[in-house]
mmCIF file as gemmi writes it, N, C-alpha and C atoms, coordinates in Angstrom:
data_model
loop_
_atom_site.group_PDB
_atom_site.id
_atom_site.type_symbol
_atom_site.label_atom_id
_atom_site.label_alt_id
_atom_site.label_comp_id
_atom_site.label_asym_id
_atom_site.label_entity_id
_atom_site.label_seq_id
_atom_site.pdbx_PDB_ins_code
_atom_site.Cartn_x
_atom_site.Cartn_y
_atom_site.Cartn_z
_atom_site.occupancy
_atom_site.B_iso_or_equiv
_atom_site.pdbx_formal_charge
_atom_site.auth_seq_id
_atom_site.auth_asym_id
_atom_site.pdbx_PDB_model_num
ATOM 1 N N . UNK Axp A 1 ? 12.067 21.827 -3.657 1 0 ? 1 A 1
ATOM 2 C CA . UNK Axp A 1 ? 12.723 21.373 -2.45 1 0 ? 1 A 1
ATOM 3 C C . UNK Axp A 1 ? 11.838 20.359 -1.735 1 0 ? 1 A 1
ATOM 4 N N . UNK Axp A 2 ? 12.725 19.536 -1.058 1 0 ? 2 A 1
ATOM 5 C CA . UNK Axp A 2 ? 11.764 18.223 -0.89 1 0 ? 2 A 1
ATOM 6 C C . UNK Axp A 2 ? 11.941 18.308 1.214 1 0 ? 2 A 1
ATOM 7 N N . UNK Axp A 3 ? 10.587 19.353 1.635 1 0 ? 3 A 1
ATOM 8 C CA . UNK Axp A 3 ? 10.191 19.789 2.984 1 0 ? 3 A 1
ATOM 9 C C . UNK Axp A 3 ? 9.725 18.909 3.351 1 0 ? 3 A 1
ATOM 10 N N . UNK Axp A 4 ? 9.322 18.525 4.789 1 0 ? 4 A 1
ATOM 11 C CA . UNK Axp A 4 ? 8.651 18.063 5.774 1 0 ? 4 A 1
ATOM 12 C C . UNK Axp A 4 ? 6.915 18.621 5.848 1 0 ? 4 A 1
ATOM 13 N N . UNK Axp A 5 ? 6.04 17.799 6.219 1 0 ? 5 A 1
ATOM 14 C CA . UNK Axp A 5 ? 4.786 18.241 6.317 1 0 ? 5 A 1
ATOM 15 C C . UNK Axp A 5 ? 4.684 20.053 7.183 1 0 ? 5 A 1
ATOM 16 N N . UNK Axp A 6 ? 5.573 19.606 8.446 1 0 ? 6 A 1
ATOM 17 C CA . UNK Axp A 6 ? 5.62 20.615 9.418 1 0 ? 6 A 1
ATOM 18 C C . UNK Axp A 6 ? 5.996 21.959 9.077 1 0 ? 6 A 1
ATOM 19 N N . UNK Axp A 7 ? 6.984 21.873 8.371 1 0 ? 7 A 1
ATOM 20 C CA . UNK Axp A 7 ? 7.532 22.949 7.689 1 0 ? 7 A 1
ATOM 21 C C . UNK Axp A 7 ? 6.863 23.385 6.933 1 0 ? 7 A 1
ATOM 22 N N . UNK Axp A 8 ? 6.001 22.892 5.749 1 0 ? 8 A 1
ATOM 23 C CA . UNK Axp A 8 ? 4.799 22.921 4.875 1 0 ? 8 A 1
ATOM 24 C C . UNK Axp A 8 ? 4.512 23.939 5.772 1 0 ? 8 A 1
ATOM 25 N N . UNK Axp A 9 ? 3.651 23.374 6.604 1 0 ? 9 A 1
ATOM 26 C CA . UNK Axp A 9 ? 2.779 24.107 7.859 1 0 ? 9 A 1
ATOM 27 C C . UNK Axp A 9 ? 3.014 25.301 8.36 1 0 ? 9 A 1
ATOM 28 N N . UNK Axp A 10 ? 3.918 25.067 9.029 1 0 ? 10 A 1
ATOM 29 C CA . UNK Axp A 10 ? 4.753 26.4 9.511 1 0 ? 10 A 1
ATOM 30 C C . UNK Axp A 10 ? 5.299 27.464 8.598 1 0 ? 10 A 1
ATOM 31 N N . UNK Axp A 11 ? 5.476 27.502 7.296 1 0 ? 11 A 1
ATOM 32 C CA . UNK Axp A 11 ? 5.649 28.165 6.411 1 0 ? 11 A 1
ATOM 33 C C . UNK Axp A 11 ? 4.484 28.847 5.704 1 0 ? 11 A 1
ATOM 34 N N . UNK Axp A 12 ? 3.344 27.887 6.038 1 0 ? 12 A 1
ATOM 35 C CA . UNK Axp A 12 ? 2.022 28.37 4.898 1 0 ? 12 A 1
ATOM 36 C C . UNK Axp A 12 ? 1.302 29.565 6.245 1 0 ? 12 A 1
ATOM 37 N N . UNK Axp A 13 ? 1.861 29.202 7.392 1 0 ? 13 A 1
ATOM 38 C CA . UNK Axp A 13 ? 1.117 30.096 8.729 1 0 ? 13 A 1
ATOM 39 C C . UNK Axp A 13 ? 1.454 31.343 8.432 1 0 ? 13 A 1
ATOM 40 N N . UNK Axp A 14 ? 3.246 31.463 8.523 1 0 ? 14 A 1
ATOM 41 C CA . UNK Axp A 14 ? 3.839 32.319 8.462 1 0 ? 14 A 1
ATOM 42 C C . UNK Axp A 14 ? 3.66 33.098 6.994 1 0 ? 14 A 1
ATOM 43 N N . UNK Axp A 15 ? 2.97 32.722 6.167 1 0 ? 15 A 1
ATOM 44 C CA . UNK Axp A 15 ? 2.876 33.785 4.7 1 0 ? 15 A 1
ATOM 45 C C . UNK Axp A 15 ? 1.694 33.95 5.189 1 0 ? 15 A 1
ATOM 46 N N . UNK Axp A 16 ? 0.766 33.836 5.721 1 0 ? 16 A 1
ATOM 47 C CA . UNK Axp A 16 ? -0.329 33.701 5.745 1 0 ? 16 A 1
ATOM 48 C C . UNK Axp A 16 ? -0.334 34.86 6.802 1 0 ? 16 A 1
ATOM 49 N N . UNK Axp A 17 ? 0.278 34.834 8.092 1 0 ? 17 A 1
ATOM 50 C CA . UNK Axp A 17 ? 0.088 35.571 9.097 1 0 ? 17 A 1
ATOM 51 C C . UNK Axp A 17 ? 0.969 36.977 8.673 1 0 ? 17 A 1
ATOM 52 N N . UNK Axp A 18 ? 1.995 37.131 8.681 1 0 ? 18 A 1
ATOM 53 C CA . UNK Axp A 18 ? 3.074 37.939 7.986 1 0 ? 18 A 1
ATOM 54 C C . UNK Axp A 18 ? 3.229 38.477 6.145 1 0 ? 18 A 1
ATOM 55 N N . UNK Axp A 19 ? 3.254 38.038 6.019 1 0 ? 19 A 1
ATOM 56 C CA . UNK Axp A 19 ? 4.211 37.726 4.457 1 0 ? 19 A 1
ATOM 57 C C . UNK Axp A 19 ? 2.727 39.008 3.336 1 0 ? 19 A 1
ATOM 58 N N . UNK Axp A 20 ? 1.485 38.186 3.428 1 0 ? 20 A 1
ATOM 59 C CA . UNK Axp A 20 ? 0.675 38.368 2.79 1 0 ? 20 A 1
ATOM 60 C C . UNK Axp A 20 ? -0.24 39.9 2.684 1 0 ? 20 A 1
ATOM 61 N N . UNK Axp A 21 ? -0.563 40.091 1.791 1 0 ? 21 A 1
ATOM 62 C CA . UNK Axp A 21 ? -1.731 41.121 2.278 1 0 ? 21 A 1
ATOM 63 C C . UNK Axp A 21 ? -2.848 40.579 1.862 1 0 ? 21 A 1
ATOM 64 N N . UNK Axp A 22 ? -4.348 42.112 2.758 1 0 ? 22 A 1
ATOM 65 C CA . UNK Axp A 22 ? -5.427 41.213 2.889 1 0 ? 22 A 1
ATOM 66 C C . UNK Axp A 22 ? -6.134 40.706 1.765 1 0 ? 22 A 1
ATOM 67 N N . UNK Axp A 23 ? -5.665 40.982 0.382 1 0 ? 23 A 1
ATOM 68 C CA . UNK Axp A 23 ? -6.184 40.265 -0.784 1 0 ? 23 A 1
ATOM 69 C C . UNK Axp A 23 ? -5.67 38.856 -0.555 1 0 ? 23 A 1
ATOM 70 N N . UNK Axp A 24 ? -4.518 38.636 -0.362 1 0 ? 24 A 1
ATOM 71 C CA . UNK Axp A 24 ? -3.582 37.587 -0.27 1 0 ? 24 A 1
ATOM 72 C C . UNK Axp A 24 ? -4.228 36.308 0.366 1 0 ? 24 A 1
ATOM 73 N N . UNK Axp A 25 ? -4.638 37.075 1.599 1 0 ? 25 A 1
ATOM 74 C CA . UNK Axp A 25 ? -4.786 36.308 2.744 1 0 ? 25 A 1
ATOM 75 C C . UNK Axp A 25 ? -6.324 35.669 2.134 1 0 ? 25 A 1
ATOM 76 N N . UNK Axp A 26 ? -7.333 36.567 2.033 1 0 ? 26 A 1
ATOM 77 C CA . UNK Axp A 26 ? -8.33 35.25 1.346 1 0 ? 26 A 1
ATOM 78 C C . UNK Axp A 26 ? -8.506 34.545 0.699 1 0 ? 26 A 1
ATOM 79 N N . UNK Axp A 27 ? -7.595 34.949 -0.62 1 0 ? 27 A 1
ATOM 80 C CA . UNK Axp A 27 ? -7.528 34.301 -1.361 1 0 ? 27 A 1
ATOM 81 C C . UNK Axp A 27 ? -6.771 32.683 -0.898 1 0 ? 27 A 1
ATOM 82 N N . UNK Axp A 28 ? -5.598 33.056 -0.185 1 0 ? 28 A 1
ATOM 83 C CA . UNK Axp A 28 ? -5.264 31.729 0.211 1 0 ? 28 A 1
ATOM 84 C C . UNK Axp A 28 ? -6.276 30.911 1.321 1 0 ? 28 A 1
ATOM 85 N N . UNK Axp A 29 ? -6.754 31.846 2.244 1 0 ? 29 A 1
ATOM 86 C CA . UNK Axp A 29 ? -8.042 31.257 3.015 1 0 ? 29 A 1
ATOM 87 C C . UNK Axp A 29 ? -9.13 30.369 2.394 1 0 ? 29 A 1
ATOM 88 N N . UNK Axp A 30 ? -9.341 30.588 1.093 1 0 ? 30 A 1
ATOM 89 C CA . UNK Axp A 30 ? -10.736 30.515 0.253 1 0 ? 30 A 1
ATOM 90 C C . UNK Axp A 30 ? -9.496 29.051 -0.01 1 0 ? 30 A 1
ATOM 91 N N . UNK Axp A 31 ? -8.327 28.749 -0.746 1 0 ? 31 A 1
ATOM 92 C CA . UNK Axp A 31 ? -7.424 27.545 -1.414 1 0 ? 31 A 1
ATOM 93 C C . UNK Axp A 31 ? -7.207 26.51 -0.119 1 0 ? 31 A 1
ATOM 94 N N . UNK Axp A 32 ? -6.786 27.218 1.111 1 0 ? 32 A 1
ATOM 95 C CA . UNK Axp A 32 ? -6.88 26.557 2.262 1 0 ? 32 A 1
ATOM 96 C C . UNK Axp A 32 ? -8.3 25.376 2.434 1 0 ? 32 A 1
ATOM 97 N N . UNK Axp A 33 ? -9.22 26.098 2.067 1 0 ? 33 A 1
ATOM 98 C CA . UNK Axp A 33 ? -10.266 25.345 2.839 1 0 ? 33 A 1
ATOM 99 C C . UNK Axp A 33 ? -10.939 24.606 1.242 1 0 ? 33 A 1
ATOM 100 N N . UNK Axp A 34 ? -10.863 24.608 0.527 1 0 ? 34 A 1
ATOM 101 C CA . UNK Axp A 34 ? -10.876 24.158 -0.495 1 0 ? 34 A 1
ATOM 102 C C . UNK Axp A 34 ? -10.291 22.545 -0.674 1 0 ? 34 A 1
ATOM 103 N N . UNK Axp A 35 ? -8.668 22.638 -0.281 1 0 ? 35 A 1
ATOM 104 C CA . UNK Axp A 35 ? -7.766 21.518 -0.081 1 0 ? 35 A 1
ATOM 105 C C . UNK Axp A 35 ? -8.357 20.864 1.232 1 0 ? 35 A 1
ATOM 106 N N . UNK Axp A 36 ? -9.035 21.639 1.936 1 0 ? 36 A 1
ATOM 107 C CA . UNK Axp A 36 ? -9.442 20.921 2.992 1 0 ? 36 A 1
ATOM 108 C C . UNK Axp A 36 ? -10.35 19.807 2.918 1 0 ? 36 A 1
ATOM 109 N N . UNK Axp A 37 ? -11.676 20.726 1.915 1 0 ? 37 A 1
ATOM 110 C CA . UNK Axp A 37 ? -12.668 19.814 1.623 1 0 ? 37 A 1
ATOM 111 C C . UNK Axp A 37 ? -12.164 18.547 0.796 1 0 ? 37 A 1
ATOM 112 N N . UNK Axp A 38 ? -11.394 19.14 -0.164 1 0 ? 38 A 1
ATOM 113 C CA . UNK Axp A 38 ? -11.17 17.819 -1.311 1 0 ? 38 A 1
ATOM 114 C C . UNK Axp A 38 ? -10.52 16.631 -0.193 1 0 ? 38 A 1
ATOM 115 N N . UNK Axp A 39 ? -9.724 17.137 0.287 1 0 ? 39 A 1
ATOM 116 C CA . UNK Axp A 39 ? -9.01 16.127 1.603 1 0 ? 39 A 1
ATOM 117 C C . UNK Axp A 39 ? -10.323 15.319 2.218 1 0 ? 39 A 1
ATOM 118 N N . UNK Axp A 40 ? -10.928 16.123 2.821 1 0 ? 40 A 1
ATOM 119 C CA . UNK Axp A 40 ? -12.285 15.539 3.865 1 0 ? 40 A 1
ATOM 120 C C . UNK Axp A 40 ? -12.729 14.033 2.651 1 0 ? 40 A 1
ATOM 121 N N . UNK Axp A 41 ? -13.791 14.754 1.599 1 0 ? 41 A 1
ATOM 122 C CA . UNK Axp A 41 ? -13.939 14.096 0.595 1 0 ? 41 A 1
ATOM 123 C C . UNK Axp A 41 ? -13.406 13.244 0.095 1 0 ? 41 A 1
ATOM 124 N N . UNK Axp A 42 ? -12.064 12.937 0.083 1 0 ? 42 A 1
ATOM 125 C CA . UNK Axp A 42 ? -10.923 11.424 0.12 1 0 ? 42 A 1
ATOM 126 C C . UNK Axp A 42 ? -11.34 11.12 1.125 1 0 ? 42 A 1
ATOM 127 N N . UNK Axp A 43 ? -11.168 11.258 2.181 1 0 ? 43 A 1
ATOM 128 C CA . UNK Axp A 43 ? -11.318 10.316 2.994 1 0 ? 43 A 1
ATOM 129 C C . UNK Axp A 43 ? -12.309 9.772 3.54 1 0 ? 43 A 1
ATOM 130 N N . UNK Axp A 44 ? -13.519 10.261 3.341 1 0 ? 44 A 1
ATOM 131 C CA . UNK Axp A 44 ? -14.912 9.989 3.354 1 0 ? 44 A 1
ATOM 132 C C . UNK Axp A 44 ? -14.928 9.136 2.185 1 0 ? 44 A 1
ATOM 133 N N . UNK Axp A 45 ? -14.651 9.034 1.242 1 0 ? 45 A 1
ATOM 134 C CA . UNK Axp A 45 ? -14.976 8.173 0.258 1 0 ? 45 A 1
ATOM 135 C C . UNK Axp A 45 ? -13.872 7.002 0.721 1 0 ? 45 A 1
ATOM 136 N N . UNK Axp A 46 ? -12.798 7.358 0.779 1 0 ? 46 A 1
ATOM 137 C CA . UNK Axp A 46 ? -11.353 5.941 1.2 1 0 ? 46 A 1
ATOM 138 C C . UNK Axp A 46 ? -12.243 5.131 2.343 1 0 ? 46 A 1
ATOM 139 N N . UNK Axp A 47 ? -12.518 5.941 3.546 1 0 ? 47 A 1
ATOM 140 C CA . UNK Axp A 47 ? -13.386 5.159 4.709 1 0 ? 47 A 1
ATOM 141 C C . UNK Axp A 47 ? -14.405 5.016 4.677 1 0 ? 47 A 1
ATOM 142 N N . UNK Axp A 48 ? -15.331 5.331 3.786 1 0 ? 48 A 1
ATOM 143 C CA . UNK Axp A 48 ? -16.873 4.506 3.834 1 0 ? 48 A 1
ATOM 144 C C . UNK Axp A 48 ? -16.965 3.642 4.32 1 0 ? 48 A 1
ATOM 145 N N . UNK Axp A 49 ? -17.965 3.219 5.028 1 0 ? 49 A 1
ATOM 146 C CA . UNK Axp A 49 ? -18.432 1.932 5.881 1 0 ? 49 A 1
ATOM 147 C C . UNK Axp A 49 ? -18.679 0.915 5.27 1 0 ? 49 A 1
ATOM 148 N N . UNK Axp A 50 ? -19.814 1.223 3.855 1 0 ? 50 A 1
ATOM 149 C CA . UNK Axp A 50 ? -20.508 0.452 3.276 1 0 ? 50 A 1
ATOM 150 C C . UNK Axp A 50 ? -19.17 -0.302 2.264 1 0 ? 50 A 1
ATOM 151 N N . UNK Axp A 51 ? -18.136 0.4 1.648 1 0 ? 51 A 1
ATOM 152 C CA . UNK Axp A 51 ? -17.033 0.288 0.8 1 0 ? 51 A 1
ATOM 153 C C . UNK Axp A 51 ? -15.837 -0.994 1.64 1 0 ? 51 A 1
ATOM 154 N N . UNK Axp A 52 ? -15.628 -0.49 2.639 1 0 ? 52 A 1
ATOM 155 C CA . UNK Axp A 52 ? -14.58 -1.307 3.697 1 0 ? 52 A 1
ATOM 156 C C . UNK Axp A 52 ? -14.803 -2.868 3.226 1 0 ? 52 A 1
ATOM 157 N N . UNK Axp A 53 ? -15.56 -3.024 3.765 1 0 ? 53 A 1
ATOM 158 C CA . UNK Axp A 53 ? -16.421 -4.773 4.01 1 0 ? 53 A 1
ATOM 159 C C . UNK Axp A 53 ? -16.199 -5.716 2.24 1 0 ? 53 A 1
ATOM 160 N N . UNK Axp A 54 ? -16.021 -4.263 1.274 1 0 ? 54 A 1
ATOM 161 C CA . UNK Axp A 54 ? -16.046 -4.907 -0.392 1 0 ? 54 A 1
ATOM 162 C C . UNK Axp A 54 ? -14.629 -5.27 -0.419 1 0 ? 54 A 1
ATOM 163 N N . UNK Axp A 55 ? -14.039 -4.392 -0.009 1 0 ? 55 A 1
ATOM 164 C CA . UNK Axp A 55 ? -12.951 -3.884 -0.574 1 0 ? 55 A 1
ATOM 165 C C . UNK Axp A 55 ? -11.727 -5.068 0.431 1 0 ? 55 A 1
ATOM 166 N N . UNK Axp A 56 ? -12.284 -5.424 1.635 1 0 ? 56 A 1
ATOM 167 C CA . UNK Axp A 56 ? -11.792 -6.505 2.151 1 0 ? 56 A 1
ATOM 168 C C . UNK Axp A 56 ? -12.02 -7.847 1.439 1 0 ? 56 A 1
ATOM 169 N N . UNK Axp A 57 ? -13.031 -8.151 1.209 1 0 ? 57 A 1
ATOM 170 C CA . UNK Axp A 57 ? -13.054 -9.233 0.628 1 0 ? 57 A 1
ATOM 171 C C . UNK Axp A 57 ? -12.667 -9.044 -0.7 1 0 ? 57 A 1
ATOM 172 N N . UNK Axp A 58 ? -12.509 -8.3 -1.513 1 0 ? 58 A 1
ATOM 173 C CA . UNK Axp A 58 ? -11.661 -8.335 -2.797 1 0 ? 58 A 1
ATOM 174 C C . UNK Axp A 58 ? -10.826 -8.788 -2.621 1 0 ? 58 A 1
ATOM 175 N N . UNK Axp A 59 ? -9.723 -8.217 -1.354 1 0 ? 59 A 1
ATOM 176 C CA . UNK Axp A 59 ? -8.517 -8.198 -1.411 1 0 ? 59 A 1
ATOM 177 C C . UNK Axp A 59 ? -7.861 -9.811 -1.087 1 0 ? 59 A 1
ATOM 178 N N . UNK Axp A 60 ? -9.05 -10.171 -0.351 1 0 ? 60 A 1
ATOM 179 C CA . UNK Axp A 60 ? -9.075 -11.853 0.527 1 0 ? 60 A 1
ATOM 180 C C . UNK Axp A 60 ? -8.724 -12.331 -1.078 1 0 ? 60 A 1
ATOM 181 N N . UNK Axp A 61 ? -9.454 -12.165 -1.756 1 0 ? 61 A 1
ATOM 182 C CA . UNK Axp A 61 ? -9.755 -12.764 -2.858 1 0 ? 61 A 1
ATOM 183 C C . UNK Axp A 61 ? -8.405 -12.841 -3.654 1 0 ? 61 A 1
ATOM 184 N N . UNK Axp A 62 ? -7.896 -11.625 -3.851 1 0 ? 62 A 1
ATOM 185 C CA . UNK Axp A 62 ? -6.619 -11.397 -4.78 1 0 ? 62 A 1
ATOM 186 C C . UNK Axp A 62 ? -5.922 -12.347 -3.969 1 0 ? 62 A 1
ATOM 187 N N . UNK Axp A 63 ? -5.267 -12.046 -2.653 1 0 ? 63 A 1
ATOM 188 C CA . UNK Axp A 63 ? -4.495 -12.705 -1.92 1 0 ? 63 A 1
ATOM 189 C C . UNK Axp A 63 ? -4.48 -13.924 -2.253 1 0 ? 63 A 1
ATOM 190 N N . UNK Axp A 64 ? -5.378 -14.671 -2.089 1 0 ? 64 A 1
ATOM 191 C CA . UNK Axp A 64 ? -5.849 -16.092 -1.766 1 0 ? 64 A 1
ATOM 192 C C . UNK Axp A 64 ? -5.269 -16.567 -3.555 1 0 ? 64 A 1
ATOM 193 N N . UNK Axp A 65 ? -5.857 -15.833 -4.773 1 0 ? 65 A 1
ATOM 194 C CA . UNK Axp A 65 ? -5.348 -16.266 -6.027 1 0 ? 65 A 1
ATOM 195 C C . UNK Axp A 65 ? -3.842 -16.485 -6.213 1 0 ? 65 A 1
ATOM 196 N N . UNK Axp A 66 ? -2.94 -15.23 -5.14 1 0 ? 66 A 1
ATOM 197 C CA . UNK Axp A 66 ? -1.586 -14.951 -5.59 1 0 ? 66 A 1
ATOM 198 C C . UNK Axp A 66 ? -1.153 -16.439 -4.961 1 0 ? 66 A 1
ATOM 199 N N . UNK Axp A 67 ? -1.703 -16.892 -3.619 1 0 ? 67 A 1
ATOM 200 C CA . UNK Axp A 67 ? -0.898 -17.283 -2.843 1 0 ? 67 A 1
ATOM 201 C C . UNK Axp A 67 ? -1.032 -18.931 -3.244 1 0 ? 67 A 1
ATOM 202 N N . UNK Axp A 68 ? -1.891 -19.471 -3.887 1 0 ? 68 A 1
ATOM 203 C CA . UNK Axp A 68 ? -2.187 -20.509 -4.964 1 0 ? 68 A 1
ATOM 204 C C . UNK Axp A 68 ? -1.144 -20.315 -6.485 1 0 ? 68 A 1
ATOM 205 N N . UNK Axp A 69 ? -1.619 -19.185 -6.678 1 0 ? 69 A 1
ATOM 206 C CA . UNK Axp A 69 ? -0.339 -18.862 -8.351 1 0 ? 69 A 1
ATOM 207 C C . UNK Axp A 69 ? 1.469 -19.64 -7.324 1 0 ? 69 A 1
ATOM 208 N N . UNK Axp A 70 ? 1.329 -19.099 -5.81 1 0 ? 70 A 1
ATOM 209 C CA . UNK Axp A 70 ? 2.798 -19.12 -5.587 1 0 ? 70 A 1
ATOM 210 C C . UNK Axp A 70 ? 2.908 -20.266 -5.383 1 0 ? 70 A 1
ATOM 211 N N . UNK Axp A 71 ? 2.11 -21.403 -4.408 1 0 ? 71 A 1
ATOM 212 C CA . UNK Axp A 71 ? 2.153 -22.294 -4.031 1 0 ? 71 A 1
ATOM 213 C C . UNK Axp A 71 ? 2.456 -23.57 -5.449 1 0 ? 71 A 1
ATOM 214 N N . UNK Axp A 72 ? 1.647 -23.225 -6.511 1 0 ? 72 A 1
ATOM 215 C CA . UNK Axp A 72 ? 2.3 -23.9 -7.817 1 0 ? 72 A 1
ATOM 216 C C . UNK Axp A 72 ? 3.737 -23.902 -8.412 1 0 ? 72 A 1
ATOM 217 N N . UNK Axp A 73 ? 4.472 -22.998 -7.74 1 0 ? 73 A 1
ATOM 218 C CA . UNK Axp A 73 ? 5.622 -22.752 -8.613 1 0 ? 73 A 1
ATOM 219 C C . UNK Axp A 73 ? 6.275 -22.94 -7.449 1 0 ? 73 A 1
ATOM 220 N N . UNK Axp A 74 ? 6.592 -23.758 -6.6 1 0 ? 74 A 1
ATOM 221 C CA . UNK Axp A 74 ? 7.635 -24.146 -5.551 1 0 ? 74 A 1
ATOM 222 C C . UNK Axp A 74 ? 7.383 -25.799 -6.342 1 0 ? 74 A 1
ATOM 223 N N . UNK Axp A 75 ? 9.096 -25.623 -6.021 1 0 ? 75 A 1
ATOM 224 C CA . UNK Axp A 75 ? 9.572 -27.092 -6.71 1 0 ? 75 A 1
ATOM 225 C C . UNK Axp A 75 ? 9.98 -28.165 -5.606 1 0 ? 75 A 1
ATOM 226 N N . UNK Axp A 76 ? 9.832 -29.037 -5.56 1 0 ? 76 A 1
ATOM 227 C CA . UNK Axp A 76 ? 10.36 -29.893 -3.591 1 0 ? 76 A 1
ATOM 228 C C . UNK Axp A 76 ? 11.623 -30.556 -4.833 1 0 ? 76 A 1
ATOM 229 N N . UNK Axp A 77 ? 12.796 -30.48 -3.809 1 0 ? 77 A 1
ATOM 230 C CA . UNK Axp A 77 ? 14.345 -30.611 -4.235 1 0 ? 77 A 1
ATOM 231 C C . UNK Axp A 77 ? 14.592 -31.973 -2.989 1 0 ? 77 A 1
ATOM 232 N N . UNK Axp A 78 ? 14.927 -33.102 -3.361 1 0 ? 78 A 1
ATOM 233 C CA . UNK Axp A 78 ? 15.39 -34.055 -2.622 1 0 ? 78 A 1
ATOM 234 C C . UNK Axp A 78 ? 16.478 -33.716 -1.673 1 0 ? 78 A 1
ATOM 235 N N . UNK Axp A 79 ? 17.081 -34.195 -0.539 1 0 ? 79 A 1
ATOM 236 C CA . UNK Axp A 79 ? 18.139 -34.141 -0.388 1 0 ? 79 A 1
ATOM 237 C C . UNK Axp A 79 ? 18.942 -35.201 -0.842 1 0 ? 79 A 1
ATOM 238 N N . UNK Axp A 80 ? 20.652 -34.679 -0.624 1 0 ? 80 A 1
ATOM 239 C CA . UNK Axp A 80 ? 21.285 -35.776 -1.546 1 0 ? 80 A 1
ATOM 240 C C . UNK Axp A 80 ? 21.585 -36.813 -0.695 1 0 ? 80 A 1
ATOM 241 N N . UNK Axp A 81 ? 20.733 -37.205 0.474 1 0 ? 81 A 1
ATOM 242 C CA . UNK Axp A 81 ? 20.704 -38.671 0.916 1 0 ? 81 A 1
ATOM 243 C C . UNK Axp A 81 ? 19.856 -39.273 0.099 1 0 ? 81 A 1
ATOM 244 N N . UNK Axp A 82 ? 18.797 -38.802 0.043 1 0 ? 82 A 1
ATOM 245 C CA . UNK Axp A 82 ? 17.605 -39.239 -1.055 1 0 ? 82 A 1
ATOM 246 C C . UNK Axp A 82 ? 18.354 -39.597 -1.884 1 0 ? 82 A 1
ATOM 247 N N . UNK Axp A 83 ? 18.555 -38.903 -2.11 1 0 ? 83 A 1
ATOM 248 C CA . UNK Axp A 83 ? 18.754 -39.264 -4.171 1 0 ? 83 A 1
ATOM 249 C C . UNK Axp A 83 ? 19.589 -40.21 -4.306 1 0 ? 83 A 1
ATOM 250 N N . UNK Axp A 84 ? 20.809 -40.587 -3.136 1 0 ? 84 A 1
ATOM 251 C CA . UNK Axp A 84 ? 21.765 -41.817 -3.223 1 0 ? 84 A 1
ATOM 252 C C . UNK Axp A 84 ? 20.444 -43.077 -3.133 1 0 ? 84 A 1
ATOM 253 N N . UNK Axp A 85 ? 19.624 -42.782 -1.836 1 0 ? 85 A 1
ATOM 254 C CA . UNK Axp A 85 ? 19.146 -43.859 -1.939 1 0 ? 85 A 1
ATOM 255 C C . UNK Axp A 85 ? 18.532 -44.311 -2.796 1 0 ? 85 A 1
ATOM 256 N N . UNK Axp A 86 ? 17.389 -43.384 -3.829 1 0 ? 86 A 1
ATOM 257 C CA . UNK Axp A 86 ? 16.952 -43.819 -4.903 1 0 ? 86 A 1
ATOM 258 C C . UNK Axp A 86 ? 17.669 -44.443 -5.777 1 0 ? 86 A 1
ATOM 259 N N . UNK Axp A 87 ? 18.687 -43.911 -5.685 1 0 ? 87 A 1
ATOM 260 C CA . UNK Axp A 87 ? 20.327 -44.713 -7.795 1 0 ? 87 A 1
ATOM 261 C C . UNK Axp A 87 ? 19.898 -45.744 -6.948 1 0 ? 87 A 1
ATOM 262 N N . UNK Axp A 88 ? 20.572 -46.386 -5.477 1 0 ? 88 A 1
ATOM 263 C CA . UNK Axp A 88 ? 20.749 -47.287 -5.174 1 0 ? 88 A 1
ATOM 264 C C . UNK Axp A 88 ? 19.581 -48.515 -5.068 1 0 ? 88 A 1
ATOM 265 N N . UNK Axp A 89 ? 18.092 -47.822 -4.828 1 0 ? 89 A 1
ATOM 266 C CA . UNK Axp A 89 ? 16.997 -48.292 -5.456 1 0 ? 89 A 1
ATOM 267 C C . UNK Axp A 89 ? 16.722 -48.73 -6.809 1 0 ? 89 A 1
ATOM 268 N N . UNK Axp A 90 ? 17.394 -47.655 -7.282 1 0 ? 90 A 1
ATOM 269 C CA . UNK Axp A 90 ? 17.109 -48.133 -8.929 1 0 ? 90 A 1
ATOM 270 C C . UNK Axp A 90 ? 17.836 -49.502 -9.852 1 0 ? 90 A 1
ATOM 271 N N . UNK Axp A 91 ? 19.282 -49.593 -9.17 1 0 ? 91 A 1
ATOM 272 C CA . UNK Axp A 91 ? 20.169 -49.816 -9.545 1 0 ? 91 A 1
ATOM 273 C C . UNK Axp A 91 ? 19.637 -51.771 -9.243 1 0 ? 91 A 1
ATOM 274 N N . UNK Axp A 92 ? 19.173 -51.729 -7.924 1 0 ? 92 A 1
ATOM 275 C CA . UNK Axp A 92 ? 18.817 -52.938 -7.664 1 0 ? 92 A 1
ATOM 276 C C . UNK Axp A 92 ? 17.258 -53.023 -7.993 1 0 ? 92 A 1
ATOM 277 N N . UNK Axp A 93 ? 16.746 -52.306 -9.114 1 0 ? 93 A 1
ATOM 278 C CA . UNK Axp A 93 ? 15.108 -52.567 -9.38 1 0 ? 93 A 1
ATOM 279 C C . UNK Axp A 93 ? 14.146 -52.448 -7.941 1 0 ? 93 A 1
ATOM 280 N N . UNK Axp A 94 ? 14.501 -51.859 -7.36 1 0 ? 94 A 1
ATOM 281 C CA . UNK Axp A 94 ? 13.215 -51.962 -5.793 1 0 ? 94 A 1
ATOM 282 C C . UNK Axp A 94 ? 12.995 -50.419 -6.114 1 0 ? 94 A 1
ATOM 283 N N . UNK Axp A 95 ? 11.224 -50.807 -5.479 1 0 ? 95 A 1
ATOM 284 C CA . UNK Axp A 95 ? 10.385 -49.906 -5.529 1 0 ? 95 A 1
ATOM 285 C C . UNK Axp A 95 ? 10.027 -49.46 -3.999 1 0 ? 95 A 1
């Protein structure tokens, strides 16, 4: 079933407070804080200080390649006043 964080929450309280017995309960206490750390640990590693500053300028970097790859592949399309005037350029040899 596809829950809400809150509900998550409010559901893991309620087995936890109710539902469980006291084997239950540490054992999920001990998984609780476990998910906690691994959590902490993402995000200590995602927000490093020293990491940020790389990981920006990588990205400058990618950006800056895509936005050159894009800038090559736009085509400039005359309008069709242009283009009369050019036949009509052509037609009489003027440059």
């Amino acid at each position: 079933m596809k829950l809400k964080e809150k509900t998550k929450d409010i559901l893991s309280i309620l087995y936890m407070m109710y539902w469980c017995s006291s084997e239950e309960k540490t054992n999920y206490s001990k998984l609780l804080k476990q998910n906690d750390e691994k959590n902490q640990k993402e995000l200590s590693e995602k927000y490093n200080l020293d990491n940020i500053f790389e990981t920006k300028d990588q990205i400058s970097i990618n950006i800056n390649n895509q936005i050159q790859d894009d800038v090559s592949l736009i085509e400039r399309k005359d309008s069709f006043f242009i283009k009369v005037i050019k036949r009509i350029k052509n037609i009489f040899h003027i440059k």
